[in-house]
N, C-alpha and C positions, 0 to 999 in steps of 0.2 A: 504494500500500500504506500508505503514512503516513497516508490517510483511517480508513482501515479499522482502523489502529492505536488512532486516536484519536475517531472518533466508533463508539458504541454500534450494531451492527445498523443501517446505513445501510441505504435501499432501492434497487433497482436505479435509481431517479427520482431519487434524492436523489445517486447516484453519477456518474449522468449530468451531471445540471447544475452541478456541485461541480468535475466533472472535463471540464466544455465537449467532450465526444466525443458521435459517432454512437452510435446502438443499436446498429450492429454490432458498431463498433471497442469498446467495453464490450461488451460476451458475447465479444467473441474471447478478450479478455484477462481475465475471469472464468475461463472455460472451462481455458485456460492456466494458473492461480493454481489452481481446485481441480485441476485434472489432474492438477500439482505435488505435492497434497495441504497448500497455503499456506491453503485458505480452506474456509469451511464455511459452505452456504447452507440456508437454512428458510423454506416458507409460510406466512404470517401468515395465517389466517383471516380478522380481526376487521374489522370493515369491510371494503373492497374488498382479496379478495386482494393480497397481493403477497410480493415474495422479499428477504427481507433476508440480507445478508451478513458473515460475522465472521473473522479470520485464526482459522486454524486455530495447538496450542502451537508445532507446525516452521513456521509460516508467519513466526512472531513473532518466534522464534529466528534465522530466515535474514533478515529483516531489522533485528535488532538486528546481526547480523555483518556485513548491507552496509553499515550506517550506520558502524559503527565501521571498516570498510576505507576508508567514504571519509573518517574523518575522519583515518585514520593515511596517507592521499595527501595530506590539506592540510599535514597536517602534515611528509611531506617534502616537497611541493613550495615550503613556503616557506622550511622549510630550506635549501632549493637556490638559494634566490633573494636569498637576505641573504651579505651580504658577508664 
């Protein structure tokens, strides 16, 4: 999702080799993400078809709040770990 956060309408090509998985394993987890209602895809026409992909505003939302749970885990777990 951090791709998707930060690059513009990536393609399903460009998510692929970005994120070193199968054709599968990307559409299972596409599929899961808009299921969610996280992401929003569109047919490019213009040269050789293709489908590019955008977080959807709850997609963006739900992981601005997992970034900040995990950053309030670092932050107790190194709480926990200082003397």
């Amino acid at each position: 999702m951090a791709l998707l956060l930060h690059v513009a309408e990536p393609s399903f090509s460009q998510l692929k080799s970005a994120l070193s998985i199968t054709d599968g394993n990307l559409d299972a987890h596409l599929k899961k993400l808009s299921g969610a209602g996280y992401l929003h895809s569109r047919m490019v026409l213009e040269g050789r078809p293709h489908t590019v992909y955008c977080l959807s505003e709850s997609g963006t939302k739900e992981f601005e709040t997992y970034l900040k749970a995990l950053s309030d885990f670092q932050l107790i777990a190194q709480a926990a770990t200082e003397p």
